[in-house]
C-alpha positions as CSV (number, residue, x, y, z in Angstrom):
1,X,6.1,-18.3,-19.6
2,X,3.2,-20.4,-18.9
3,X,3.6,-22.6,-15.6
4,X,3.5,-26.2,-16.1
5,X,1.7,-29.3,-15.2
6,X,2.7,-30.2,-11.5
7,X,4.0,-27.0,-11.3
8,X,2.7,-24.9,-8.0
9,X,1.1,-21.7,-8.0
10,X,1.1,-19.2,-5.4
11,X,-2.4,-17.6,-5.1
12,X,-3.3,-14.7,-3.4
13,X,-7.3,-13.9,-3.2
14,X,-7.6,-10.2,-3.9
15,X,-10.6,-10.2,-0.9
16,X,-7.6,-10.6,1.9
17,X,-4.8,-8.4,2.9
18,X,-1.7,-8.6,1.1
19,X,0.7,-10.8,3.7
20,X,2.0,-13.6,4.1
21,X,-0.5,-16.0,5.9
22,X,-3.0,-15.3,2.8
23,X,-1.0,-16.7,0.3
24,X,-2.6,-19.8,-0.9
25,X,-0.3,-22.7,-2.6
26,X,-1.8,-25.3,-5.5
27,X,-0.2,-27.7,-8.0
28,X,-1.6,-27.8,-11.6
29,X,-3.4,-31.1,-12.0
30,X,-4.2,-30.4,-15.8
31,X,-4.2,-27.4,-18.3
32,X,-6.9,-27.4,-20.5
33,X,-7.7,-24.7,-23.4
34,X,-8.6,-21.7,-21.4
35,X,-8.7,-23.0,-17.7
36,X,-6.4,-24.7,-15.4
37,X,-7.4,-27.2,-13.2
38,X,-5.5,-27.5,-10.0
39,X,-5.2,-29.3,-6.4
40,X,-7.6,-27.4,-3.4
41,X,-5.2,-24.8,-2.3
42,X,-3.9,-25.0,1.1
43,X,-3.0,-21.8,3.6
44,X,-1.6,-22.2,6.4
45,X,-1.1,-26.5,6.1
46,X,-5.2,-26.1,5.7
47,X,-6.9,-27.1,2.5
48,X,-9.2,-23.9,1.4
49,X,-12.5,-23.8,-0.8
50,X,-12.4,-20.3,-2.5
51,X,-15.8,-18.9,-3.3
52,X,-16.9,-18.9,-7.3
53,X,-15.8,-15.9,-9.2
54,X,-12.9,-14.7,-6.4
55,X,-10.4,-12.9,-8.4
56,X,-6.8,-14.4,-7.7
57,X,-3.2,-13.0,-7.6
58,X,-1.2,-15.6,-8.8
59,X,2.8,-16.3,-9.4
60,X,5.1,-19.2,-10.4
61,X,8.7,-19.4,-10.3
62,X,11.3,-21.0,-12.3
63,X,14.0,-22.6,-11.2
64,X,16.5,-19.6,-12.2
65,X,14.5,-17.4,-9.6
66,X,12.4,-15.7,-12.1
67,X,8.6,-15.1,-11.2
68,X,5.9,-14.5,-13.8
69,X,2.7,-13.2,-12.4
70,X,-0.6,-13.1,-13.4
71,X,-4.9,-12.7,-12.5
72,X,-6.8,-15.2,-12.5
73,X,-10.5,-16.3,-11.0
74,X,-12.2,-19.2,-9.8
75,X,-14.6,-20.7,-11.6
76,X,-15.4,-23.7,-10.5
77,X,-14.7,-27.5,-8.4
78,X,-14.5,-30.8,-10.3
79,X,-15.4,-33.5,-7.2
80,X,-13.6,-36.4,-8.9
81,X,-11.3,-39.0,-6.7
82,X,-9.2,-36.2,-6.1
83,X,-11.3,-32.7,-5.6
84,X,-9.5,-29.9,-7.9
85,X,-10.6,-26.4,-8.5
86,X,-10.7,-24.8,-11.6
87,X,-9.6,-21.2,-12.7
88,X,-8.8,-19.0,-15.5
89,X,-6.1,-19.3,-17.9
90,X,-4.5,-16.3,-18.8
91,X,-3.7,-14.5,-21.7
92,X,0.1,-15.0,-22.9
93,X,-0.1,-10.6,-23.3
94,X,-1.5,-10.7,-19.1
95,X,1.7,-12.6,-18.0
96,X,4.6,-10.6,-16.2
97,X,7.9,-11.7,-15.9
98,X,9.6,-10.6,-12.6
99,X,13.5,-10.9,-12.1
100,X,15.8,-11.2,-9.4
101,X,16.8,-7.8,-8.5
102,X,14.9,-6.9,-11.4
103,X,11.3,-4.9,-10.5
104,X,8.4,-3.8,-12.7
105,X,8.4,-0.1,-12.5
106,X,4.9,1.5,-13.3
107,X,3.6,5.3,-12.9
108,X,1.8,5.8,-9.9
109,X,0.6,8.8,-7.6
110,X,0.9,7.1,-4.0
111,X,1.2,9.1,-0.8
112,X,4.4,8.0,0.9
113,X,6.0,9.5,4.1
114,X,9.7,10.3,4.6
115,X,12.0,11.3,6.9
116,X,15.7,11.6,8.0
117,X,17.3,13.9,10.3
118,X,16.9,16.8,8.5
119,X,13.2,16.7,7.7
120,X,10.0,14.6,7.7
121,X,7.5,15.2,4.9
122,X,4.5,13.5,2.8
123,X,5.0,13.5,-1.5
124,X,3.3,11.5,-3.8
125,X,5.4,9.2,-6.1
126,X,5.2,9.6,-9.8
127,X,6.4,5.9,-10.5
128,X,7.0,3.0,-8.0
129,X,8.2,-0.7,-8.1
130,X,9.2,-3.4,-6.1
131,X,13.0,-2.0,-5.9
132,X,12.3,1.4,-5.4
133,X,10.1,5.0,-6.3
134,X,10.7,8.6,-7.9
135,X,8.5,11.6,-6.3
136,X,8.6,15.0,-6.6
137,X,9.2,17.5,-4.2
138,X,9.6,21.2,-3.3
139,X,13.3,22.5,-4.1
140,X,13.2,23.9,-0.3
141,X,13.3,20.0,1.2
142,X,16.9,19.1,1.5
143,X,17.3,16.2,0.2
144,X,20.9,15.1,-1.2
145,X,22.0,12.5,-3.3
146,X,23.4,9.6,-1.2
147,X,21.4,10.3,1.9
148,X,19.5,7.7,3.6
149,X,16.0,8.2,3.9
150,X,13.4,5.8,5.7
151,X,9.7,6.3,5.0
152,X,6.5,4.5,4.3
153,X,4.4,4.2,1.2
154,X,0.0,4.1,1.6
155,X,-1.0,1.4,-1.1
156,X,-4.9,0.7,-2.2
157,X,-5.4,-2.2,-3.9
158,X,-8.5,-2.8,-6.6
159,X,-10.0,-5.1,-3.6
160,X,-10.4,-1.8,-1.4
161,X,-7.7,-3.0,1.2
162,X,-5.0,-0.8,2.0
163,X,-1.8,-1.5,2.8
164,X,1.1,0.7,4.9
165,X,4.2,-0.7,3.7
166,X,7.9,0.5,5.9
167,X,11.1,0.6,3.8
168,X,14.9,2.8,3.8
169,X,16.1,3.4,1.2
170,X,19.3,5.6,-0.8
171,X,18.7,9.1,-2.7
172,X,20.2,7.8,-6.2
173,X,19.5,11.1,-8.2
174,X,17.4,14.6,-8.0
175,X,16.4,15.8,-11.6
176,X,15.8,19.6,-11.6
177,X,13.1,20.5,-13.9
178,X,13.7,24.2,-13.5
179,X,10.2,24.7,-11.7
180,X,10.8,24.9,-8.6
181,X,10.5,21.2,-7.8
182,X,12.5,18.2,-7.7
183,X,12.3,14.9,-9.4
184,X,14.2,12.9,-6.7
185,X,15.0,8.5,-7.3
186,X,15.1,6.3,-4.0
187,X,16.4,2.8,-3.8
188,X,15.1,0.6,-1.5
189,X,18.2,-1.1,0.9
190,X,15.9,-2.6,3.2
191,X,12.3,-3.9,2.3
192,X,11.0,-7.1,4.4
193,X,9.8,-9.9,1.6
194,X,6.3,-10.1,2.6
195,X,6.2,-6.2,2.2
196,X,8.2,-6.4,-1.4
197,X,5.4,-8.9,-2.4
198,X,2.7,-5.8,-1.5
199,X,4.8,-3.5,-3.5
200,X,5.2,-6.1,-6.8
201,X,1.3,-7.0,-6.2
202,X,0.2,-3.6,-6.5
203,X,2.8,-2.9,-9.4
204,X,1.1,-5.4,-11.5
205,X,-2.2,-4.4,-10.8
206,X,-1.4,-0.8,-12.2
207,X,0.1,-2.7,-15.1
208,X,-2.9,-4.9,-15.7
209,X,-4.8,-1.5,-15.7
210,X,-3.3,0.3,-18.3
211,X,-3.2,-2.7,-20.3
212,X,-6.7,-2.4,-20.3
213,X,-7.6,1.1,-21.3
């Protein structure tokens, strides 16, 4: 679970958009008690001096593709013969483990947009994750099960950036609750990576926040 000395880490400040050319890579230099202590993290083949106190989206994979994510922060540079920056260590309880073709699925009211041939209208989800999203709609949309259905889904992280993130996906199910309105399942077919990290970023962030209610 918890990455290991030499191991890299794959750091995302939660101040920048969520994309690719933020992503900040470190190796652990030493793991201490409650803090890490790792190599200046380089973006983009530059080495980058994160401000005290930035709050960090970080991940490390192992080698049978499975990704554990946590938070983390910066707390502070040790100048020795090698300059390393320290940051948090986190709680074994704050640590989520991410799959291959496996997603954390969380409840979450998003606004997303969808369309196919037949229509083109805005829900809100009632849970989302990296490999897909439920919503609920009114009976009179006709969706069917099987259909293909392209869309876009309006995230807001804690950091106050927004993201727009495109996908097309397959109507798995439509639950009737009797009300008038439909409980309807999409998988995703085709998500770009650097917009499946947006959707598994903001996943654990809701996690993270019912954690600590």
């Amino acid at each position: 679970m918890y990455p290991k000395t030499n191991e890299m880490l794959f750091m995302l400040p939660v101040s920048m958009e969520a994309n690719e050319e933020n992503e900040h890579r470190s190796r652990i230099s030493e793991i201490e008690e409650n803090a890490m202590l790792v190599e200046l993290p380089i973006r983009a083949g530059r080495m980058s001096r994160l401000r005290l106190g930035e709050e960090l989206s970080v991940y490390h994979m192992t080698e049978d593709g499975i990704k554990y994510y946590f938070t983390s922060h910066v707390l502070g540079y040790q100048d020795d013969s090698v300059p390393l920056m320290r940051i948090s260590k986190p709680l074994p309880e704050d640590i989520s483990k991410v799959q291959r073709r496996h997603y954390l699925r969380v409840p979450a009211r998003v606004e997303i947009a969808l369309q196919a041939p037949e229509f083109h209208f805005t829900a809100l989800t009632s849970d989302l994750s990296g490999g897909g999203l439920s919503f609920v709609a009114d009976a009179g949309h006709p969706v069917q099960v099987n259909q293909e259905i392209s869309g876009w889904i309006l995230l807001a992280y804690k950091s106050g950036s927004v993201d727009h993130v495109a996908f097309a996906g397959e109507v798995l199910r439509i639950k009737e609750p009797g009300s008038g309105r439909n409980t309807v399942s999409i998988r995703f077919t085709r998500v770009a990576d650097t917009e499946r990290q947006k959707l598994i970023r903001y996943c654990f962030e809701r996690q993270l926040d019912f954690r600590n209610r």
